[in-house]
N, C-alpha and C positions, 0 to 999 in steps of 0.2 A: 455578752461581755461588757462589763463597765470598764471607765477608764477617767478622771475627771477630762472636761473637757480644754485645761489648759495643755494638759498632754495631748492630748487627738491633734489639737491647734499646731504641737511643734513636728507633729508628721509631716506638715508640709515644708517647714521647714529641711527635713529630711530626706523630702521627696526631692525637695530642690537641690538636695545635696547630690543626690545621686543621679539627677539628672544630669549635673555639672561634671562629675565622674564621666559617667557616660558620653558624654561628648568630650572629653578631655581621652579617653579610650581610642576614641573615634575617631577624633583626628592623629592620636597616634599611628593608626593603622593604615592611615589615608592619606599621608603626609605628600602635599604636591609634586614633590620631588620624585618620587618613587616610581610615577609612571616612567615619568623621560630619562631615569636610572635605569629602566628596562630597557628603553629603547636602545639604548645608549648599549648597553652591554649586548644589545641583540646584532648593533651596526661593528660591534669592536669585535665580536665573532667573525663575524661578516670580512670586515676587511681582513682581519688574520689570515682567513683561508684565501682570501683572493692576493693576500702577499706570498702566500705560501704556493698557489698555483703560479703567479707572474714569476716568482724568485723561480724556480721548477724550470720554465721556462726561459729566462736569462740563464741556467747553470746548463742546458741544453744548448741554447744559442752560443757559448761559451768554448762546449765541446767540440761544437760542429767546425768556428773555427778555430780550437788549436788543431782540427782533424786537418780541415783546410792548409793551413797553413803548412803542416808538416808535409802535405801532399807538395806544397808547392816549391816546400827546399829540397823534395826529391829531386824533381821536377828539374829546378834549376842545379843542382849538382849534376846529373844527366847532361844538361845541357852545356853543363861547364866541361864535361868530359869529353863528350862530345866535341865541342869548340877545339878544344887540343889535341883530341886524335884526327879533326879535321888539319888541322893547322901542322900536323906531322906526318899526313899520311900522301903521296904520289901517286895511289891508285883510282886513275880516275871511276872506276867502278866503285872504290872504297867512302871517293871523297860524294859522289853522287847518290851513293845510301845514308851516307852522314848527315847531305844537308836534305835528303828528304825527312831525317829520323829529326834532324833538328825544327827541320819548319812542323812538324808533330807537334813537340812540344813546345813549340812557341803559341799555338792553336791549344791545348792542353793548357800553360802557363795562364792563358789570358781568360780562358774562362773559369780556370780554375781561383784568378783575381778578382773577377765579376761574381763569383758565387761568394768570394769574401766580402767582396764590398755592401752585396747585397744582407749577408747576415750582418756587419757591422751595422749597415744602415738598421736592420730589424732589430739590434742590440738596444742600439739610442730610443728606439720607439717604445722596447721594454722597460728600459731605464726610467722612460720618462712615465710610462705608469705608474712605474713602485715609488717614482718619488712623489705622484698623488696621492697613492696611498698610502704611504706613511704619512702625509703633511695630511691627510685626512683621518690618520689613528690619530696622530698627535692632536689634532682640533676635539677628537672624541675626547681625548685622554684628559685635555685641558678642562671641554666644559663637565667631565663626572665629577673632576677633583674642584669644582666651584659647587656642585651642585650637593655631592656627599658633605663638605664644609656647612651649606648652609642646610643641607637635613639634618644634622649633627645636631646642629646651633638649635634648630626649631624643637629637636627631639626632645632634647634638653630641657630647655625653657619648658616646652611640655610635661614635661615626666617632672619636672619643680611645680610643675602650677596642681600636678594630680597629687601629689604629694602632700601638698598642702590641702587641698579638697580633700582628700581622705584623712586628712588628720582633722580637720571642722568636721567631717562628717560623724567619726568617733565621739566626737566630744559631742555632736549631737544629740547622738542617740542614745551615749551616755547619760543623758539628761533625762530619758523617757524612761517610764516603768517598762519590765523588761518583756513580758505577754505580751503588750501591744505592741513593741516594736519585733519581737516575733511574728504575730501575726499577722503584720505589714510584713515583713520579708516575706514568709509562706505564699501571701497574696502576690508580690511583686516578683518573685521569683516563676509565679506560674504565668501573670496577665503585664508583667513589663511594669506598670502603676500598682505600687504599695497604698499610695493616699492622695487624693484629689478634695479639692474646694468642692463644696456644692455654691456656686454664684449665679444667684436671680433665679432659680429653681432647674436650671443647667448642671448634670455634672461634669464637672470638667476632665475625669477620665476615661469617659465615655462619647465624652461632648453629644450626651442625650438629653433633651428636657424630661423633665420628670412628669410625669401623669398628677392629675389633680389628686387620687385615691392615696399615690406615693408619696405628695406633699404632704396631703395630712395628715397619713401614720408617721411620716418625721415630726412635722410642730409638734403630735403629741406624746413624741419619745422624750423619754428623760434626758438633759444636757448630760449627765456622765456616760450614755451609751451608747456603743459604738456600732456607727451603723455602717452598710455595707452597702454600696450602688447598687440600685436593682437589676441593672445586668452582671452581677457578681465580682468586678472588676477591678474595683478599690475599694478601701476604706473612704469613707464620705466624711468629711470635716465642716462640719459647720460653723458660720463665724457669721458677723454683720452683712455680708455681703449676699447672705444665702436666700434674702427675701423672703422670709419667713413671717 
């Protein structure tokens, strides 16, 4: 295939366009943020369920005492009742099963006050979890919505700067006869490099040096034809630099 060689010359041009795409790609897909948006989303599952087991618990510690509690105004109505049939009865048999029924539940009242105390006291210790965990949802919730803000921002800028890249790239290629820069896609689509410099007898998409036998079937190819790296790679462009 012929091609004059100001066209070969603007494949690299070309090349460079799409190299710039491709990392313009690249860092879209890899955008810093992303990772510790994971994380981030992985700790905010995380605390959900560990509010959802503590909350679980506080609505149990809750029940236990309104159970408590309700045991304990039986308790004391009993013993309010008690009080007044002691306080009205004249049989000392009557008044002597009274105040053993009452000293009962006064032994009954107080421990049944101590099991309250004790869940009260376990309430505050649950309270005081979920209020780390919430004030540690909230710190999560804080840095996603700084960090999605600034993946936003970057994406953006990104996807303007490809934007632009591939509108130079167009117009590049626009510029070449349209078989060569077929045949550079064909090539680049299978080996990643469409077209490489040959510089100082180096290809540069190979980063091979060339064999003395392969230097000099290039110096004695014609300047409009296009040559191909000897490990089949790219397109080879030759220019001043190719030490020839």
């Amino acid at each position: 295939m012929k091609a004059p060689a100001l066209e070969q010359k603007k494949l690299l041009d070309l090349q460079a366009a799409d190299n710039r795409i491709a990392q313009l790609q690249h860092s879209l897909r890899t955008l810093p943020q992303e990772a510790r948006l994971a994380e981030l989303q992985r700790d905010s599952i995380a605390a959900r369920q560990e509010f959802g087991g503590v909350s679980g618990e506080l609505e149990d510690a809750k029940a236990e005492i309104g159970r408590v509690e309700g045991d304990i105004q039986t308790v004391a109505a009993r013993e309010k009742r008690d009080q007044e049939r002691l306080q009205a009865s004249s049989s000392s048999k009557d008044i002597q099963g009274l105040e053993h029924e009452l000293e009962s539940l006064r032994v009954r009242r107080s421990n049944l006050e101590d099991i309250e105390l004790g869940v009260m006291e376990r309430m505050e210790e649950i309270e005081a979890r979920l209020a780390a965990i919430t004030a540690r949802r909230d710190d999560i919730a804080t840095e996603e919505r700084l960090l999605v803000a600034q993946r936003d921002e970057q994406k953006g800028r990104i996807a303007t700067q490809l934007t632009v890249a591939e509108s130079e790239r167009s117009a590049i290629a626009g510029g070449i006869q349209a078989d060569l820069v077929e045949l550079y896609e064909r090539i680049r689509g299978r080996y990643g490099v469409g077209a490489a410099l040959l510089q100082h007898g180096v290809s540069k998409g190979s980063n091979v040096a060339l064999t003395g036998t392969d230097l000099a079937a290039i110096r004695a190819a014609d300047p409009d034809e296009v040559l191909i790296d000897p490990e089949g790679t790219c397109i080879l462009v030759r220019t001043d630099e190719s030490g020839l």
